[in-house]
C-alpha positions in Angstrom: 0.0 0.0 0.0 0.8 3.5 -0.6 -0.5 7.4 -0.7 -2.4 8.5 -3.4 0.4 10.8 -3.7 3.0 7.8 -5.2 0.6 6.9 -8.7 2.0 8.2 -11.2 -0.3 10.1 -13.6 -2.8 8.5 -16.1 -1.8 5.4 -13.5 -5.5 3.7 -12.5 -4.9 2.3 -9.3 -7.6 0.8 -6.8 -8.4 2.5 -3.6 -7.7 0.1 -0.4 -7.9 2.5 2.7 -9.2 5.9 3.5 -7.5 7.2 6.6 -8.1 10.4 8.9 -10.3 11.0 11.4 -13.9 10.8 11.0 -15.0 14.0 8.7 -12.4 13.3 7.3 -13.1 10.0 5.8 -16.7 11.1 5.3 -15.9 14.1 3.0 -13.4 12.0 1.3 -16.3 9.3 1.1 -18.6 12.0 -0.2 -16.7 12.5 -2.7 -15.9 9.2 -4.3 -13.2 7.6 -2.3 -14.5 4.6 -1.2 -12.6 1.1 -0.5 -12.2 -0.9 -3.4 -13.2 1.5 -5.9 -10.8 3.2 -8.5 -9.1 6.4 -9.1 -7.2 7.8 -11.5 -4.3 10.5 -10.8 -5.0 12.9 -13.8 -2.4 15.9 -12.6 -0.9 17.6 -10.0 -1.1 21.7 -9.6 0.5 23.5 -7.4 0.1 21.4 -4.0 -3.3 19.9 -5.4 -3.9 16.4 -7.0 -6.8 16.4 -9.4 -8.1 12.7 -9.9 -10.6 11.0 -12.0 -12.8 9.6 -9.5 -16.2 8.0 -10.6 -16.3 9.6 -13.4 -15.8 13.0 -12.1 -12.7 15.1 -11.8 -11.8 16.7 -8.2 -9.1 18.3 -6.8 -8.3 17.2 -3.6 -5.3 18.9 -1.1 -2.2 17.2 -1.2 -2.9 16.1 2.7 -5.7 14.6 2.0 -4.7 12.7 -0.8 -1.9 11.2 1.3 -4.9 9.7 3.5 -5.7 7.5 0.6 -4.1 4.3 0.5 -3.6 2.7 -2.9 
């Protein structure tokens, strides 16, 4: 396992934990991340990580993306 923050881009990889406490998990949740689904890193802007997440794009800080294990 590893952050969200190690796939390289274009690179689908499946989602095995979400970490953080518990808003934390739920906005990530809201949003898409969810165990055992997949996300795709798309790019990475100035501190933010934008991924293709069930078929939508977000842009997530690069803290929270480190509390997605891949």
């Amino acid at each position: 396992m590893m952050p969200l923050t190690f796939a390289n881009s274009g690179e689908e990889v499946m989602i095995r934990k979400v970490g953080g406490n518990g808003d934390t998990k739920r906005f990530l949740e809201s949003l898409g991340f969810v165990v055992g689904g997949n996300v795709t890193v798309v790019n990475e802007i100035g501190g933010n990580v934008i991924v293709k997440v069930k078929e939508s794009r977000v842009a997530i800080s690069k803290e929270m993306a480190q509390r997605v294990m891949v």
